[in-house]
Residue, then its C-alpha position, 0 to 999 in steps of 0.5 A: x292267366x291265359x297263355x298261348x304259344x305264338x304261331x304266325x305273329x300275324x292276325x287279320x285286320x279290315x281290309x287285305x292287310x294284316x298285321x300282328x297278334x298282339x300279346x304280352x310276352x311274359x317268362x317265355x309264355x304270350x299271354x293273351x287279352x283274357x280279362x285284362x285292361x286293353x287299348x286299341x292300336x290304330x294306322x296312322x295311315x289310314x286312322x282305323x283301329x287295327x288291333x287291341x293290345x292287352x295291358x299288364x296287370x300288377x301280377x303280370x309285371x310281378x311275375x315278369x320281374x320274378x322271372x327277371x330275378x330267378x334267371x339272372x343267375x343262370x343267364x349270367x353263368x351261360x358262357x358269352x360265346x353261348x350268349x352270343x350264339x343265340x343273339x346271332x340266330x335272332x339277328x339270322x332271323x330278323x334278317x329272314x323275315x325283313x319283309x314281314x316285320x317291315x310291314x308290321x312297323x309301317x302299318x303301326x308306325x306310318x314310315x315307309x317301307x324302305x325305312x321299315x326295312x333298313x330298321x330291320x337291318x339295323x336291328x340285326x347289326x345292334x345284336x351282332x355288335x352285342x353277340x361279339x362285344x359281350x365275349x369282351x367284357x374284359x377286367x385287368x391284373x393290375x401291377x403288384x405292390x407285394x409279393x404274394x398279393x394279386x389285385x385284380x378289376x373284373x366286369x361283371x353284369x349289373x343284374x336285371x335291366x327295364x328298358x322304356x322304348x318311344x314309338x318312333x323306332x318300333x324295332x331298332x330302339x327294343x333291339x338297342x335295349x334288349x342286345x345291350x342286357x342280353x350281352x352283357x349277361x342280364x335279364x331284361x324287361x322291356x316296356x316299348x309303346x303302345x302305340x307301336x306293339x307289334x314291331x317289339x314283339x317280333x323282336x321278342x319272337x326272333x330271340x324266342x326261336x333263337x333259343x332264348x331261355x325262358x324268363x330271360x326277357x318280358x315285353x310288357x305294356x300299359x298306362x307307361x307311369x303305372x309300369x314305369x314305376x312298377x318295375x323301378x321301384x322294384x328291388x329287382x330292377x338295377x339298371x334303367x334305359x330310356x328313350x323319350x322326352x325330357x321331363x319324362x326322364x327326369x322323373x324316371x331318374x328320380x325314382x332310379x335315385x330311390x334305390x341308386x339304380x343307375x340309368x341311361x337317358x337318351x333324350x329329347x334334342x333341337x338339332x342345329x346345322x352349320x351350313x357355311x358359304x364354301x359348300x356345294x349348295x344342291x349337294x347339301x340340299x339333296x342330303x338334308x332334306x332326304x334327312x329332316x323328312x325321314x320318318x316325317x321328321x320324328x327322329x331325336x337326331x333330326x336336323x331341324x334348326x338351319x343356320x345358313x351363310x347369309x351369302x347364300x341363304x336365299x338360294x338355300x331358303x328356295x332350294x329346300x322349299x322346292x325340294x320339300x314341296x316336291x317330297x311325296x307324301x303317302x301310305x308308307x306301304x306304297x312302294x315310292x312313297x318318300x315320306x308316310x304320315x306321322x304317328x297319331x294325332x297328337x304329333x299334326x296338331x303339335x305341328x300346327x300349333x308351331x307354325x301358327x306361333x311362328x308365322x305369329x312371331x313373323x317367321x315365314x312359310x315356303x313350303x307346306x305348313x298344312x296338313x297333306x291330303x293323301x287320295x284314298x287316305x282322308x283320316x291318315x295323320x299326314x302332314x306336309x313337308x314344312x320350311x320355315x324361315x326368319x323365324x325369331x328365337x321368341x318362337x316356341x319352335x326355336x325353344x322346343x323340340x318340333x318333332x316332326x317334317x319342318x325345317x327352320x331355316x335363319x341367316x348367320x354372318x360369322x363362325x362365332x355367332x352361328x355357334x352361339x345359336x347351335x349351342x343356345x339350347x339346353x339340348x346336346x343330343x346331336x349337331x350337323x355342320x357343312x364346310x370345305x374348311x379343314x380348319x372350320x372343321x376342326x373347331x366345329x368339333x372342339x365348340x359345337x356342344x352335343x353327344x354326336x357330331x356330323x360334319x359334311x354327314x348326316x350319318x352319326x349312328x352305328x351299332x359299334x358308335x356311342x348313341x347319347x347326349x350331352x346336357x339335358x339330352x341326357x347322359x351315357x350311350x347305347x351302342x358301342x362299348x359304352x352301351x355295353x359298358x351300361x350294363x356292368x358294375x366294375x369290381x376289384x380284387x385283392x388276393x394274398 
């Protein structure tokens, strides 16, 4: 076992720019490469390997939940105000170096800078809420029915969680998985991607100089059905959280099922927006698409399905089409850049396999539909901010989840019909809608079927607000008190 203690988090790469020393973080300890299996990380800007991330071995991971097992008990027992004290000084520290762990996210991941920071913030926020909400895990004295006897239901925490994190959100997702056990009072083993390593590990290094105790938190990384299956299947594992795609989570719950752990499934979604003819049509406009373009469209809330009153779908149609093809596209290190490019190869050739099928099925191109070419940057993985339109329900990208900077956009002519195709999908994860109408408004809220709603908003997610889906989107939330709610077993009480 080769082991090291962290120093600047940051490591040289070709070229000026650096980026961070990859390491496992086990029990307290950074491990080092050494002998181990190792993967390279590549810029999707630039598509050049800029570092090498070790994978964990069978003993790594058993020595991560050994650490997970023998701490529990004293995490547990720390007073949650001390827990919270030190989730306070790691949001304090996030905070402090925005501006390295920014850099670090955009070069690993591609978003820009200015969503790289605000990422950051976030973060800060989700340990705050879990700092404050942990000191309120509060049970309840029910009412006697004889004297003498006291009946009491107690909170306590569900033991040692593994946390599975998808590249798109490098620190917000961790940060998630991480504040909920840690506020609660669990240890935690967290797998984030290897595709974004370095944004995870900054997370880990602000809670380590917080005064994290160590053992109480391992990031781990490797082949994800070797480690995912490592770590559940482990008698020590009692709560599982993922963030990811469908099928992957339905077979992470079948081997929770084989020891009843229970699990939080945040999962892939189809976003529908209800566009209805008594809006303000530009301010519309201006709001989606700063939000289908964030992140290059790899966001799981993205709004992606449009259905637009057909009195005013053409002039919607155009405007977004003018709007997207203006979007700037680039390095996301490059201050003004609007969108940067999505997070490896796999993700712009998806993206071309759904607009041939469409175009095959006869739906429309206004904008983009290609790969972008960014001047000085002829290997990045961009991609063109895409409007679709007409596009059939026949077409793949009406049935799968795209994931990335295309809009389809189709006509609707009453409330009912429009309903019906943002409630067609297996998928419930989040809905958007526009309207004037109070009334409207009300029955978006009773009908359309997903875990979060935004009317006249694309904001749906704050650190005190539940995070999660319906159908197979998923089931439980992050965030609010149902996050940490996932991180506790009720248990009651009977005295006499």
């Amino acid at each position: 076992m080769q082991s090291s203690k962290a120093t600047s988090g940051l490591a040289p790469v070709s070229g000026a720019e650096p980026y961070a020393d990859l390491k496992l973080f086990i029990a307290g300890e950074w491990v080092a490469k050494g002998s181990r299996k190792s993967q390279p990380v590549v810029s999707p800007a630039t598509g050049e390997v800029i570092g090498e991330l070790p994978h964990a071995s069978t003993e790594d991971l058993d020595r991560a939940l050994e650490a997970a097992r023998d701490n529990f008990p004293k995490w547990r027992a720390l007073a949650p105000h001390e827990r919270g004290r030190i989730l306070r000084k790691a949001a304090d520290l996030l905070r402090e170096r925005t501006e390295r762990i920014a850099r670090i996210a955009t070069i690993e991941e591609g978003k820009t800078l200015a969503e790289a920071r605000w990422e950051v913030g976030l973060s800060a926020e989700i340990f705050e809420w879990y700092a404050e909400e942990g000191r309120r895990a509060y049970g309840r004295v029910l009412p006697q029915r004889a004297s003498g006897v006291r009946m009491t239901v107690v909170k306590e925490p569900v033991g040692p969680v593994a946390g599975f994190a998808p590249w798109n959100f490098p620190i917000g997702n961790p940060a998630r998985k991480i504040g909920a056990a840690l506020g609660a009072g669990c240890t935690c083993i967290v797998k984030p991607a290897e595709e974004t390593p370095g944004s995870a590990l900054e997370v880990a290094r602000a809670l380590e100089d917080a005064g994290l105790p160590k053992g109480v938190l391992s990031v781990v990384f490797g082949v994800p059905a070797f480690v995912s299956t490592h770590l559940i299947s482990s008698p020590v594992i009692r709560a599982i959280s993922f963030t990811g795609s469908v099928p992957v989570g339905k077979q992470l719950m079948k081997l929770a099922a084989e020891g009843m752990k229970r699990t939080t499934m945040e999962l892939g979604g189809h976003g529908p927006v209800l566009v209805f003819d008594d809006v303000d049509v530009d301010q519309v406009l201006d709001l989606s698409v700063a939000a289908k373009y964030r992140n290059a469209g790899q966001v799981c809330v993205s709004p992606t399905r449009y259905y637009v009153h057909e009195r005013i779908y053409d002039r919607f149609v155009e405007g977004f089409a003018a709007r997207a093809k203006a979007w700037r596209v680039g390095d996301g290190l490059v201050e003004g850049t609007q969108m940067g490019p999505m997070a490896n190869p796999r993700r712009t050739a998806a993206m071309d396999m759904f607009i041939a099928d469409a175009r095959s099925h006869g739906g429309k191109v206004h904008a983009g539909g290609t790969p972008a070419k960014v001047e000085g940057r002829p290997n990045g993985f961009y991609y063109s901010p895409t409007v679709l339109s007409d596009v059939p329900n026949s077409a793949r990208i009406m049935n799968e989840e795209p994931f990335g900077p295309v809009a389809i956009i189709n006509p609707f002519s009453d409330f009912d019909s429009a309903i019906r195709e943002a409630n067609r999908l297996p998928y419930g994860l989040a809905a958007y809608a526009f309207t004037r109408s109070a009334k409207t408004v009300n029955l978006l809220g009773e009908q359309l079927e997903a875990g979060m709603i935004g009317i006249n908003s694309y904001q749906i997610s704050v650190p005190e607000s539940p995070f999660g889906g319906v159908k197979e989107s998923g089931h439980g939330s992050e965030e609010g008190i149902e996050g940490l709610e996932a991180c506790l077993v009720t248990k009651f009480i009977t005295e006499s």
